[in-house]
N, C-alpha and C positions, 0 to 999 in steps of 0.2 A: 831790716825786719819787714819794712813794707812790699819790698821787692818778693821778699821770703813767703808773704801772704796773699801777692798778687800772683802768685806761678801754682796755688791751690786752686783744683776745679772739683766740689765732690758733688756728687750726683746719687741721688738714690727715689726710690720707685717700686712701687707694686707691681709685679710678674701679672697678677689679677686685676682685674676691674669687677669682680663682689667675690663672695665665698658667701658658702653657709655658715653658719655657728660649729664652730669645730674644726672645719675644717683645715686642711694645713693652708697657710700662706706664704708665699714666698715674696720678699723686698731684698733687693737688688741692689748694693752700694757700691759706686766707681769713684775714683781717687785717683786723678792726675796730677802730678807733681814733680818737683828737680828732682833729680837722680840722688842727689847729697840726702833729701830731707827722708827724716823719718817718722814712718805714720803707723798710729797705733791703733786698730779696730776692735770696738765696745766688744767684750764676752757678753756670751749669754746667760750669766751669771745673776746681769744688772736688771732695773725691773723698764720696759718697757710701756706703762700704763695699760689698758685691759689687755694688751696682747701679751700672751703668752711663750716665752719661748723657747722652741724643742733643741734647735741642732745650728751649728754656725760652719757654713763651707766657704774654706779660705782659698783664694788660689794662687798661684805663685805671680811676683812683681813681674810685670814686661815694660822693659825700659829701649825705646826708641832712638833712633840717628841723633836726635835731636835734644839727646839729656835729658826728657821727659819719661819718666816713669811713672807707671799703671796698676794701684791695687785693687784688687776687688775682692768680695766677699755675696754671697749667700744667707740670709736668717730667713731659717722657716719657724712660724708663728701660728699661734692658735688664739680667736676671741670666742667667747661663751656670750657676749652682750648682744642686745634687742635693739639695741639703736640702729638707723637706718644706715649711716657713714661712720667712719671714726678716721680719725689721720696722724699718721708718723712721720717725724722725721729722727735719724740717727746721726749724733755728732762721731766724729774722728778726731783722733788727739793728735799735732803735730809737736814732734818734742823742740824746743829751744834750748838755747844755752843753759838755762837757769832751770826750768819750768818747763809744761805743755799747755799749747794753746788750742782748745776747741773749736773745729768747723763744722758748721752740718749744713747741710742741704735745703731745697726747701719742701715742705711739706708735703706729703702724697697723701691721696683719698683712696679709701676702699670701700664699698656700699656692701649691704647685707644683702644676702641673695635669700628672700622668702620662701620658705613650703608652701605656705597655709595663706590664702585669700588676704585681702583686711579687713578686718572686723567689720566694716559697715557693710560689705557685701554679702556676708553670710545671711541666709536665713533662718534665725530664730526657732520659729515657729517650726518650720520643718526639722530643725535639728531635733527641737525636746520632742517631737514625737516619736524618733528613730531609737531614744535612750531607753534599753527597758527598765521595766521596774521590778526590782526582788520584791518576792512578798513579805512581809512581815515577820519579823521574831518576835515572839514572847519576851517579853522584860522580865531578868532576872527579882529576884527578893530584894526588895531596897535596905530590909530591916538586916539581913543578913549579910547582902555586900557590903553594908556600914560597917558591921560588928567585925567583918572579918579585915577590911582595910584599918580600921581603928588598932586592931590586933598587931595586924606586920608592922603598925608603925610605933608601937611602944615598944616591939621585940627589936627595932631595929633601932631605936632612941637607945634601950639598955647597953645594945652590941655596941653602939659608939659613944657611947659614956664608956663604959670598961678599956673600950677597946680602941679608942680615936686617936690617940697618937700614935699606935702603933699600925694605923691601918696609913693614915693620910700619910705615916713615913715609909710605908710597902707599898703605897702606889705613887709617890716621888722617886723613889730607890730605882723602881719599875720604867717609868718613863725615862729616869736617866740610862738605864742600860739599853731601853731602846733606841733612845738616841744615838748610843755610844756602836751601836753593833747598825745600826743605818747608817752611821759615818765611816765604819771601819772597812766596810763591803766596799763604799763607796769609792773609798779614797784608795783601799788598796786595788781595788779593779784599772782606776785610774794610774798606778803607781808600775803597774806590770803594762802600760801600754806609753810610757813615754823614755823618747828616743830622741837622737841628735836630727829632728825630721820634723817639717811642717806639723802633722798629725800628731807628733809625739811633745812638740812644745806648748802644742794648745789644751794638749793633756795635761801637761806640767801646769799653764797658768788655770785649767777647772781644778785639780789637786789643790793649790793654794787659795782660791777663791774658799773651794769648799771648807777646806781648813780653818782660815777666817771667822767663816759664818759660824761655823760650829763652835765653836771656842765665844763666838757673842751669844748663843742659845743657851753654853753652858756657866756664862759666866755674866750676862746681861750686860757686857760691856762692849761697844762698838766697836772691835776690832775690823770690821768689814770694810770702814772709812776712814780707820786709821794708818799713818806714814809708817814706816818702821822703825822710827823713831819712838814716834806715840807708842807704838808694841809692844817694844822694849822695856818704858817706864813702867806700862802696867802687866807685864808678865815676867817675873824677877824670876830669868831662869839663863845662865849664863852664857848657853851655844846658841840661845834665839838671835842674837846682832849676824851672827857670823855667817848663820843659816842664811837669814832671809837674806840677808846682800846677795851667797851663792845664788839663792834662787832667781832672787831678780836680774841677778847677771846673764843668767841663762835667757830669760824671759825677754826681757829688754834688748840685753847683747848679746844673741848668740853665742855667750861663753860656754857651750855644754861640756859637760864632764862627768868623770866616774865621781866626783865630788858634789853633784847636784843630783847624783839619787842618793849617795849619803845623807845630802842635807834632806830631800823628801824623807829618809827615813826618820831623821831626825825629828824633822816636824809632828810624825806620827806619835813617838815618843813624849813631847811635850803634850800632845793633844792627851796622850793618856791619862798622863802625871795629872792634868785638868781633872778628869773625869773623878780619877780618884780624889783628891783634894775636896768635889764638890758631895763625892759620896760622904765622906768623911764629917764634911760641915751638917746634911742631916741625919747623919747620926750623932752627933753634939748636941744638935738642937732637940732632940728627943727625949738627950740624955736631962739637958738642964729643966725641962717642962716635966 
């Protein structure tokens, strides 16, 4: 195992030395390693702290004379924060016997590239002179805008005394179908673009990532961090074991097959049956209140 640990070199790095806010960044991860061992690189699924991230470009293993094998990858990233630096670094999973063992790299700096001056250099004075000034409105009737705000809100007290369980159960009903039709786009967009191919397996593991999360949105249960073991206990549905092995087989072992877009279809179908189930729960609760 030690030998196993000493033949790992990963490296990773900023393409930049600052960005603006917004703007794309790109970090750079390399991964040398024995030809035997296999290395598995973070989706862009998982959260990165303020960075945000858009797209992951993987590129094919190059393995030298010498049994040392070369992966690399791509993550372009987005930060919206005012701090002056921030720093990343990305671990890699190598798999063992048993388990996978985490390496990452060490830490890289990015600095914030500023528009605008710093605040102690501006002047003041000369700015609020350049701000115009609108002239003045007329203030409305105080007595009248009372009377009439007082009004919308006992008309709007009546509507959800009458009317309150059946509204807060049309805008829950509502949100769940928009979730349900943001997940279905998604998944199925993903599901017509994966293939026995680089591009089409990293499709295969966003499809099941997203799958996950959605299914913990709709059910507030952590399936995003759970084994497939955990999955199984808590979604009593009989093709889920069988599924997700297929899929992980693909993912992990290159097993692809006409069987592993069955089982994506499969998935699709469970995530429904969710949907429905959770529609169903508030319409119960409506029913008993």
């Amino acid at each position: 195992m030690m030998q196993q640990e000493q033949a790992i070199r990963v490296q990773g790095r900023f393409l930049e030395d600052s960005a603006k806010i917004g703007q794309d960044i790109h970090y750079v991860l390399r991964v040398s390693h024995t030809a035997q061992q296999e290395i598995f690189f973070p989706s862009i699924n998982q959260t990165y702290g303020v960075f945000k991230p858009i797209k992951k470009d993987y590129f094919p293993t190059k393995t030298t004379d010498g049994n040392i094998s070369v992966d690399s990858a791509v993550y372009t990233f987005r930060q919206f924060t005012i701090q002056d630096y921030q720093t990343l670094r990305i671990p890699v999973a190598i798999q063992t016997e048993q388990d996978c063992t985490f390496v990452s790299a060490a830490q890289d700096t990015i600095y914030l590239k500023r528009l605008m001056p710093n605040a102690k250099q501006v002047n003041i004075d000369s700015l609020i002179q350049t701000i115009p000034i609108s002239p003045l409105k007329p203030k409305p009737d105080l007595r009248n805008l009372t009377l009439g705000a007082f009004s919308i809100l006992i008309a709007l007290g009546l509507i959800y005394w009458l009317l309150g369980n059946r509204i807060r159960q049309g805008f829950k009903l509502y949100l769940l179908w928009r979730k349900n039709l943001e997940f279905r786009r998604a998944y199925q967009r993903l599901m017509r673009n994966i293939s026995n191919s680089t591009k089409g397996l990293q499709n295969l593991e966003n499809a099941a990532a997203l799958w996950k999360n959605y299914l913990e949105q709709m059910t507030d249960i952590p399936f995003a961090t759970f084994t497939t073991t955990e999955m199984v206990d808590n979604l009593p549905d009989k093709r889920l074991e069988k599924t997700l092995q297929e899929v992980d087989s693909a993912i992990y072992g290159g097993n692809f097959s006409a069987r592993t877009l069955e089982a994506i279809k499969v998935l699709l179908e469970i995530a429904e049956t969710v949907y429905l189930q959770e529609r169903a729960k508030i319409n119960q609760e409506v029913k008993r209140s």
